[in-house]
TORDRENNU-174025 format. One record per atom (N, C-alpha, C): residue number from 1; y, x, z. Coordinates in nm, 3 decimals, m for minus. Layout:
<pts>
- resi; py; px; pz
- NUM; Y; X; Z
...
</pts>
This chain:
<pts>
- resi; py; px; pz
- 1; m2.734; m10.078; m16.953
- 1; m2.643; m10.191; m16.961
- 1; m2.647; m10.247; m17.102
- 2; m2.706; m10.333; m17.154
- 2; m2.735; m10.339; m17.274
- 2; m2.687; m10.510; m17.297
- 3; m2.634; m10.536; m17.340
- 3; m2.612; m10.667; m17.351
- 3; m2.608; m10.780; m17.511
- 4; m2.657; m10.865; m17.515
- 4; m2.676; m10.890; m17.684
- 4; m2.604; m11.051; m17.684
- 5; m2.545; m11.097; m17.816
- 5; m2.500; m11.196; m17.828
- 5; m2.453; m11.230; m17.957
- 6; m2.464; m11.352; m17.978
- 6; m2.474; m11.406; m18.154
- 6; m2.321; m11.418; m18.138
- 7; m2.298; m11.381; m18.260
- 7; m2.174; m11.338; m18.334
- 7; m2.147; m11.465; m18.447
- 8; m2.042; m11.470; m18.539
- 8; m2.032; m11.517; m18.616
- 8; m2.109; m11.516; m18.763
- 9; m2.214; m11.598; m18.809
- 9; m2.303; m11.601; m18.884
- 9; m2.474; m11.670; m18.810
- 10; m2.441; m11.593; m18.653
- 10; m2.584; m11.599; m18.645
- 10; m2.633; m11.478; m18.610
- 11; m2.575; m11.355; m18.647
- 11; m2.627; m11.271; m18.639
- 11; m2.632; m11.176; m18.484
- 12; m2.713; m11.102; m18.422
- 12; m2.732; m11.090; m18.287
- 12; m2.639; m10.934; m18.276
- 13; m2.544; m10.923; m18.209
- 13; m2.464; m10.782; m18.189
- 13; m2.508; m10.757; m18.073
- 14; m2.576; m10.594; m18.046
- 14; m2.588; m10.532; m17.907
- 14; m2.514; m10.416; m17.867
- 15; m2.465; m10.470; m17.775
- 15; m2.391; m10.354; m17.697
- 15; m2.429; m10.331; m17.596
- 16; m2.468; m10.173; m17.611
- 16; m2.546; m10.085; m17.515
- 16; m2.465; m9.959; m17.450
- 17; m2.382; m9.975; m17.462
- 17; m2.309; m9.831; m17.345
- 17; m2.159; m9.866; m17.355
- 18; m2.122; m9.802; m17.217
- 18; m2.011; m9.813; m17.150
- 18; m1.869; m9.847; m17.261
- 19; m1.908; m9.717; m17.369
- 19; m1.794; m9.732; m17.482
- 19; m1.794; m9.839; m17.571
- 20; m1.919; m9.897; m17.594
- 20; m1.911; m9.957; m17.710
- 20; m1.858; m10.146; m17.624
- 21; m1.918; m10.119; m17.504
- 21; m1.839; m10.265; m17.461
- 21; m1.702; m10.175; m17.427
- 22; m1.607; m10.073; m17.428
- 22; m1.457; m10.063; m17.353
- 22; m1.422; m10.066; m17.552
- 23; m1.527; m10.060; m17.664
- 23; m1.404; m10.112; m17.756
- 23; m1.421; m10.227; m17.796
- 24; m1.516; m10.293; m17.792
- 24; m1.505; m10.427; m17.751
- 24; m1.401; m10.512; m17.717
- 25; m1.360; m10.464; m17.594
- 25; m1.289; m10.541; m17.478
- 25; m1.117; m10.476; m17.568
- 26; m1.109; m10.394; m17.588
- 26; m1.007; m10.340; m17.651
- 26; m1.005; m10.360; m17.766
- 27; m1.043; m10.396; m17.837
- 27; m1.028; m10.504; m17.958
- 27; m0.971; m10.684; m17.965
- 28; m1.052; m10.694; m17.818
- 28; m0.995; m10.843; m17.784
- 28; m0.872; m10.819; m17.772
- 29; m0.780; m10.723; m17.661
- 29; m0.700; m10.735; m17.598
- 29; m0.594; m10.726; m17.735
- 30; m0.658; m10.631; m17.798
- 30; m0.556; m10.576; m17.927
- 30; m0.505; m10.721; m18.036
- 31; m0.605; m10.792; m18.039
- 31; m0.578; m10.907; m18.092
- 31; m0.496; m11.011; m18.076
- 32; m0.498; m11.014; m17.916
- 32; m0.420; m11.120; m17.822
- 32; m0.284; m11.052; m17.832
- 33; m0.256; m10.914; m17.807
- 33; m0.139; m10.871; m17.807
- 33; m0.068; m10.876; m17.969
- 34; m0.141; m10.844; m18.021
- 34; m0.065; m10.853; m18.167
- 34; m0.039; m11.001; m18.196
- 35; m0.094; m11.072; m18.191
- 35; m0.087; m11.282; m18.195
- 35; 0.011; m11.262; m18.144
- 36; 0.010; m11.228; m17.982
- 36; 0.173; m11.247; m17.914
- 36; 0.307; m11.187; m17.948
- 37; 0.285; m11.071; m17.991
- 37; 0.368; m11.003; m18.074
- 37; 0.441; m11.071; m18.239
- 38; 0.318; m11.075; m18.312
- 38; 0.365; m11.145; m18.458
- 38; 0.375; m11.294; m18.479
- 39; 0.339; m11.348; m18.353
- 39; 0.287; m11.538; m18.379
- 39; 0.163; m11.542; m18.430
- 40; 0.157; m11.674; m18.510
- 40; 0.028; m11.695; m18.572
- 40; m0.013; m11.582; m18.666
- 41; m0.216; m11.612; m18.688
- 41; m0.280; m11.523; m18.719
- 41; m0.220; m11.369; m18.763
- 42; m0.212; m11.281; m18.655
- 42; m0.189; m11.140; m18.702
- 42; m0.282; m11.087; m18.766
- 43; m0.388; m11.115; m18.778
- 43; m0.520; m11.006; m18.860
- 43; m0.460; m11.068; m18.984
- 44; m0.464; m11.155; m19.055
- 44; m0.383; m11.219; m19.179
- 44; m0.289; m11.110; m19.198
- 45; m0.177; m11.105; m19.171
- 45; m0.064; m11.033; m19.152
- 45; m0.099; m10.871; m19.155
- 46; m0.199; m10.818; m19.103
- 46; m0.154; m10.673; m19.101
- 46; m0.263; m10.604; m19.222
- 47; m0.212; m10.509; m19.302
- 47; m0.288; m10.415; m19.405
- 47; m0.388; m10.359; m19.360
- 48; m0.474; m10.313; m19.431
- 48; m0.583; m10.200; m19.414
- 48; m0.539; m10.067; m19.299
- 49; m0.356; m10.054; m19.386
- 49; m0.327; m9.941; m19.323
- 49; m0.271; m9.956; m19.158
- 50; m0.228; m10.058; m19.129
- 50; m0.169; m10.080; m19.000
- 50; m0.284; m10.133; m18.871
- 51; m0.387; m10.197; m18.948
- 51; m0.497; m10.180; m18.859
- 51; m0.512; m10.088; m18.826
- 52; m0.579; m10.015; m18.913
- 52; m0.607; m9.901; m18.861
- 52; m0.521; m9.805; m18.812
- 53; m0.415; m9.820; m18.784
- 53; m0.336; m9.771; m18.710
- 53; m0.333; m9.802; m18.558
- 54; m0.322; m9.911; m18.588
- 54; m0.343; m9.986; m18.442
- 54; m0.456; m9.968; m18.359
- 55; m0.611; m9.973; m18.416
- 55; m0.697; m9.919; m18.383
- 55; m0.713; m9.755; m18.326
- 56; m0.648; m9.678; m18.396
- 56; m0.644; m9.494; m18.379
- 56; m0.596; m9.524; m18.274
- 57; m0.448; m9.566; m18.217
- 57; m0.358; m9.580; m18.089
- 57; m0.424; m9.572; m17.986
- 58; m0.517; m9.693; m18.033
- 58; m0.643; m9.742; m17.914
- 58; m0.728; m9.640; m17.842
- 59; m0.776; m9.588; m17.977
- 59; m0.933; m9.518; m17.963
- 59; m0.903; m9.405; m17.836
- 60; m1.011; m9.374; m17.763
- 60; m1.002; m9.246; m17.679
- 60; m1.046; m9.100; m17.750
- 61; m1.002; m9.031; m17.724
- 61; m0.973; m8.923; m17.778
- 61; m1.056; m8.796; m17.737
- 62; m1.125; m8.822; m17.626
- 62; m1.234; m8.807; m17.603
- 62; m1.381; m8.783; m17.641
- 63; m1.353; m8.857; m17.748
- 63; m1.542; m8.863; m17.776
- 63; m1.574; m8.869; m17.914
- 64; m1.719; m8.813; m17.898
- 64; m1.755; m8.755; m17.960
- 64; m1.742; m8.827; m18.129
- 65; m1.864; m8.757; m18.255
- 65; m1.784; m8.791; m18.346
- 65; m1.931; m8.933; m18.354
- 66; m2.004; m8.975; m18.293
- 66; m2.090; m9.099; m18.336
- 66; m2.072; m9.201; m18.198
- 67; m2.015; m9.147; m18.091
- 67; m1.957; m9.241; m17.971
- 67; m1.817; m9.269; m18.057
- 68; m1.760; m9.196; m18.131
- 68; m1.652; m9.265; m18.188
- 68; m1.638; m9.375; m18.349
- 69; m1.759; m9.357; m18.354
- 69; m1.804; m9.436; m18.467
- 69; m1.859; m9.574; m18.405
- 70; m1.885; m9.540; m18.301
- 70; m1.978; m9.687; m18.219
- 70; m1.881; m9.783; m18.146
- 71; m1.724; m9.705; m18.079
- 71; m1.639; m9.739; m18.049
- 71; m1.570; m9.834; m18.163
- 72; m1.545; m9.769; m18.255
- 72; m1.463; m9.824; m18.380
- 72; m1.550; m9.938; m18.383
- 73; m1.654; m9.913; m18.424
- 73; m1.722; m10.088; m18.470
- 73; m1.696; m10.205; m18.418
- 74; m1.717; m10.132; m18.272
- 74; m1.734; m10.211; m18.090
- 74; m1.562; m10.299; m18.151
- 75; m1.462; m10.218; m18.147
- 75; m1.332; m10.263; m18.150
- 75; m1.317; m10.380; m18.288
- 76; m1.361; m10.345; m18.381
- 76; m1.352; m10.429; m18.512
- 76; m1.451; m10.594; m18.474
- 77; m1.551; m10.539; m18.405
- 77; m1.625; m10.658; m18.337
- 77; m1.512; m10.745; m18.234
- 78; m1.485; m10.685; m18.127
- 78; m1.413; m10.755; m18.026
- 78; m1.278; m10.826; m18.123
- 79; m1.223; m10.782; m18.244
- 79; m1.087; m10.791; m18.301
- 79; m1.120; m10.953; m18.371
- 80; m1.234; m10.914; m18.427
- 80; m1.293; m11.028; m18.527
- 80; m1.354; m11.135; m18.388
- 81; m1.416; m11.123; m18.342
- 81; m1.451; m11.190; m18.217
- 81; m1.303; m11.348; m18.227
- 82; m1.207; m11.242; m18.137
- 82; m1.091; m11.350; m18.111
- 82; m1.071; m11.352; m18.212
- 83; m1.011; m11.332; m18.379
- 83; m0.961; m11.363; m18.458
- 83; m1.060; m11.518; m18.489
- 84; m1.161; m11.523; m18.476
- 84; m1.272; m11.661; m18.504
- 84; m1.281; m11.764; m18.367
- 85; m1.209; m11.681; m18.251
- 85; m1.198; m11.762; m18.160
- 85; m1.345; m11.788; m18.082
- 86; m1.438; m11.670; m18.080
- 86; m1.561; m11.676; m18.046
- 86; m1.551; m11.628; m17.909
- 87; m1.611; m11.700; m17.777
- 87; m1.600; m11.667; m17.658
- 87; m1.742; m11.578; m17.676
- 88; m1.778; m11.457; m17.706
- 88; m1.894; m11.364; m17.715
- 88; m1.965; m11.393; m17.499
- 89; m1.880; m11.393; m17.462
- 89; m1.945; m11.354; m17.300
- 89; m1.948; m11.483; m17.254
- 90; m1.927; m11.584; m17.311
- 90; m1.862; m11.731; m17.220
- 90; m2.012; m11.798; m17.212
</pts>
């Protein structure tokens, strides 16, 4: 399941397994919910430390320690994605 698509810059992001598109998709969602939560731009608004807080919440707990490194990215991708307002799948 491998799927590829230009990102912001230009540059080509591939996502190749199940996890790295579920943090993906959970990065979007995380974005939309926090917007709805704080109003305008929440990535503006939240610290180093509360991201990443928000992100840990997320993550599955499950896996391993480089499926969880691929996850994290996946999620920082999908977060930045909507924060630029980029339809990645559209």
């Amino acid at each position: 399941m491998s799927r590829a698509f230009a990102c912001y810059g230009g540059k080509i992001i591939t996502i190749s397994s199940r996890r790295q598109l579920e943090g993906y998709q959970v990065g979007l969602r995380a974005y939309h919910a926090c917007e709805q939560e704080e109003g305008e731009l929440p990535a503006d608004s939240l610290d180093d430390h509360e991201f990443t807080r928000s992100l840990d919440q997320r993550m599955p707990r499950d896996l391993s320690g480089i499926e969880a490194t691929s996850w994290r990215a996946s999620f920082i991708i999908g977060w930045t994605c909507a924060h630029l307002m980029i339809d990645a799948w559209g």
